[in-house]
C-alpha positions in Angstrom: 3.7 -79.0 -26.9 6.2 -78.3 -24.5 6.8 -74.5 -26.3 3.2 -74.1 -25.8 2.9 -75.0 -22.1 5.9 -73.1 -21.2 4.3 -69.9 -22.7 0.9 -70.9 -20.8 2.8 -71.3 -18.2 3.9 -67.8 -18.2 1.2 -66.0 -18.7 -0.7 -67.6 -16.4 2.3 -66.5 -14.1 2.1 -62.6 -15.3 -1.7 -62.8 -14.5 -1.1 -63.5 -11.1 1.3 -61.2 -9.8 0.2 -57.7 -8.3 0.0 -55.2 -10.2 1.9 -52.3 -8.9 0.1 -49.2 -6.7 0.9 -46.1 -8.9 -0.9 -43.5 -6.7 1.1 -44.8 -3.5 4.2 -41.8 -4.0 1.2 -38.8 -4.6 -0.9 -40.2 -1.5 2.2 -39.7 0.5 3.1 -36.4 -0.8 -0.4 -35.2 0.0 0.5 -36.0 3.7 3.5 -34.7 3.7 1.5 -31.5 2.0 -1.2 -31.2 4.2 1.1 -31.7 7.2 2.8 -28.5 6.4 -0.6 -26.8 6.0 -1.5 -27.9 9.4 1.9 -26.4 10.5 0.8 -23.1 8.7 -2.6 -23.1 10.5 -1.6 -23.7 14.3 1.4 -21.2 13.8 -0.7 -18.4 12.7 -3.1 -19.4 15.4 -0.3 -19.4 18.1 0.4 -15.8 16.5 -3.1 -14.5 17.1 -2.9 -16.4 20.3 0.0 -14.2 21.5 -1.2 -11.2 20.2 -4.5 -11.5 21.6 -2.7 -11.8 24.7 0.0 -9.0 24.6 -3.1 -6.4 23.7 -5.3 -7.8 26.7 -2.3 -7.9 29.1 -1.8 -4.3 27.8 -5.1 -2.9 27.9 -5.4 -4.8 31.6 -2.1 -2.3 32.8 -3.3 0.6 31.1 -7.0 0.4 32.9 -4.9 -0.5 36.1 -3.1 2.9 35.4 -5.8 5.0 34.3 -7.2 3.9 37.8 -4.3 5.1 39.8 -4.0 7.8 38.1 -7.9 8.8 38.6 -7.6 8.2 42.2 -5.2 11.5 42.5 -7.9 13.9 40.9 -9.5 14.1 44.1 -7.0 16.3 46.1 -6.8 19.8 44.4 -4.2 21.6 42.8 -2.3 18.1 41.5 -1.6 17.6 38.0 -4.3 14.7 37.5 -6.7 16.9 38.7 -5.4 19.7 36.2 -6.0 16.7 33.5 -9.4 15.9 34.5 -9.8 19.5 34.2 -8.7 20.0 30.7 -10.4 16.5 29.6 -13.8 18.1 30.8 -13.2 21.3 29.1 -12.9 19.3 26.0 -16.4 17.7 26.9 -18.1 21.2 27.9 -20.5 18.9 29.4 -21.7 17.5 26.3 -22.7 20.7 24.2 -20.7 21.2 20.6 -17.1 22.4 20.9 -14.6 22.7 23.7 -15.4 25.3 26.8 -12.1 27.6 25.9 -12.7 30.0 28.5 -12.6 27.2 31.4 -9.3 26.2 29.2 -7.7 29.5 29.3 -8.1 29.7 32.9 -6.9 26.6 33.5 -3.8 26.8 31.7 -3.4 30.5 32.9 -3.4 28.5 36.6 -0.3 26.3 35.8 2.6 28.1 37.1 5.6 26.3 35.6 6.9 24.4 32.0 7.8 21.8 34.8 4.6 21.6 35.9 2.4 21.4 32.7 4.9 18.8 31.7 3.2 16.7 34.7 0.3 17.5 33.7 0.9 16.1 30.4 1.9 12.7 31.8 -0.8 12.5 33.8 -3.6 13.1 31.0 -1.4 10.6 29.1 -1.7 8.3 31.7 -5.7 9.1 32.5 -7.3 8.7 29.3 -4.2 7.0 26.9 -3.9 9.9 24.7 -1.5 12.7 23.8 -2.7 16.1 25.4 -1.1 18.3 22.4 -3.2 17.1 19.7 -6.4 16.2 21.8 -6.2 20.3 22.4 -4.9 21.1 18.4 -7.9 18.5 17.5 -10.9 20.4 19.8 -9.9 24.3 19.2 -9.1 26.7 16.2 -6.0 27.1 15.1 -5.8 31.0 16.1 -7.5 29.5 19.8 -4.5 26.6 19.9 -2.0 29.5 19.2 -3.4 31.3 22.4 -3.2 28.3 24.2 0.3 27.5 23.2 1.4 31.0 24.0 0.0 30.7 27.6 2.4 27.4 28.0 5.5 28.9 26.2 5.6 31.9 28.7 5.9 30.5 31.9 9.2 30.2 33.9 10.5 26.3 33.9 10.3 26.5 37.3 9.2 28.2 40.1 11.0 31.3 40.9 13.2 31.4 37.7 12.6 34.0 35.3 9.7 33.0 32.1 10.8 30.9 29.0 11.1 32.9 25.8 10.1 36.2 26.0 6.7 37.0 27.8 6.2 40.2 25.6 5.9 38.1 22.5 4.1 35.4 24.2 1.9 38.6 25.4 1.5 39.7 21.5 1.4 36.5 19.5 -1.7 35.8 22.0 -3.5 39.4 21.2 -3.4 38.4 17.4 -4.7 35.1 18.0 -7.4 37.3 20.0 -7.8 39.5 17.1 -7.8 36.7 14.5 -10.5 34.6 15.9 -13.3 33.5 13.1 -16.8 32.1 14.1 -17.2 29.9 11.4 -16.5 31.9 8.1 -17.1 35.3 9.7 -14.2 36.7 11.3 -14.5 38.1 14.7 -12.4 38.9 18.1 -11.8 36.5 21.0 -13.1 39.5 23.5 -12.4 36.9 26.1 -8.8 36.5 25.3 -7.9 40.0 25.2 -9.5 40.7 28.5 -7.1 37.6 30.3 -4.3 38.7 28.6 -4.4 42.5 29.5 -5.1 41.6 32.6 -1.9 39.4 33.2 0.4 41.9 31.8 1.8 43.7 35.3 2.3 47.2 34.0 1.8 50.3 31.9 5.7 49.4 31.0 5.0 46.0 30.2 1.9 46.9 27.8 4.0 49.4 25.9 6.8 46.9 25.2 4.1 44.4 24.4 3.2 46.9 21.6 6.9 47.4 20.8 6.8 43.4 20.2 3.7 42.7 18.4 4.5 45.9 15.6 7.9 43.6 15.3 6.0 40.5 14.7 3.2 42.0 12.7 4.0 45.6 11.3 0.7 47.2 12.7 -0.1 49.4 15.6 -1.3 47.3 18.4 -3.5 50.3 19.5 -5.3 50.9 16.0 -6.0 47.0 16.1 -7.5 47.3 19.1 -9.7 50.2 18.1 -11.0 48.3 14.8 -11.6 44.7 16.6 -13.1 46.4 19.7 -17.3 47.5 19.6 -19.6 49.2 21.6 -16.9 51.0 24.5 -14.9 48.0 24.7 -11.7 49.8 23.9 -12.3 51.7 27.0 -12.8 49.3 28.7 -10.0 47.1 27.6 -7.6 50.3 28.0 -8.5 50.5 31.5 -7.0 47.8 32.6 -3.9 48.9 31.7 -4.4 52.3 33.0 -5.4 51.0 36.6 -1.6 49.6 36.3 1.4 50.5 38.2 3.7 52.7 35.7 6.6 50.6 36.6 
């Protein structure tokens, strides 16, 4: 009896001990888990956060800029104002396309490299876009050309003698002139020709423009005027140059 009582006696012991929590070690790793994906969370949220506030902040001092910048368009002749110019010739008042006679003249009016490179800043500065490729984006290639050309000639600065060489600038513009297309039919830029014969000083001037565009382009300037020109414009065109001083 006593081997019997002693083996009652341990069962009844094994029945009432605990029984041992096996889920314990995975409930604390799921913690530990989810603590790290909380860490995940408000990390990207601080990033967002912080960038959320870097663009605001940036937007806030480019709107503070613009607004400086806009209050120089009011007095004349300053490079915001030659911006605000350009910008509006680019919005021809809401019609299709950009005005490029305003443009020409407007560009024609800058007088230096030094200048136009102020102007540049200050468009930058005014509406938070590049000048260059707002202009290559609104015109034709053969009407960005012209409009490069117009740039490229000018002196650096005042009273120093043009960048480049004016002649070519002079030419390189007439073929633009010449090349101009109104959707797929080609056509002239009658315009063009007009401003740029009328820049060109003298009869001397003309002729060495000729000298340089048969360099660039193997034709006679004069025969391409006579086959781009229509009803007496040659005549006209060729006037101006006569009108000219020799010299």
């Amino acid at each position: 009896m006593n081997d019997l009582t002693t083996y009652q006696a341990n069962q009844t012991t094994q029945a009432t001990q605990p029984v041992p929590i096996q889920h314990t070690e995975t409930t604390t790793q799921s913690k530990e888990t989810w603590t790290l994906k909380e860490r995940l969370v408000y990390s990207l949220l601080g990033l967002v956060g912080a960038g959320g506030t870097i663009w605001l902040g940036r937007k806030i001092i480019l709107n503070a800029r613009a607004n400086k910048e806009q209050d120089k368009t009011f007095d004349e002749g300053t490079p915001a104002t030659t911006a605000k110019q350009i910008k509006m010739a680019f919005e021809n008042d809401g019609w299709p396309g950009t005005n490029t006679k305003a443009l020409r003249e407007i560009l024609t009016s800058v007088q230096t490299r030094s200048e136009w490179n102020s102007v540049v800043k200050s468009y930058e500065k005014l509406y938070n876009s590049n000048l260059l490729k707002d202009m290559s984006s609104e015109l034709q290639s053969t009407e960005y050309n012209e409009m490069l050309q117009i740039i490229d000639a000018k002196p650096l600065k005042k009273g120093q003698a043009p960048s480049g060489n004016q002649y070519r600038a002079w030419a390189k513009r007439l073929k633009a002139a010449f090349d101009k297309q109104y959707g797929f039919l080609p056509g002239t830029d009658e315009a063009a020709i007009t401003t740029t014969f009328n820049e060109i000083p003298t009869q001397a001037a003309f002729i060495q423009v000729g000298v340089e565009y048969h360099r660039l382009y193997g034709t006679n300037l004069i025969d391409d005027l006579k086959s781009e020109s229509e009803f007496g414009q040659y005549d006209d065109w060729m006037k101006i140059i006569v009108d000219k001083k020799k010299k």
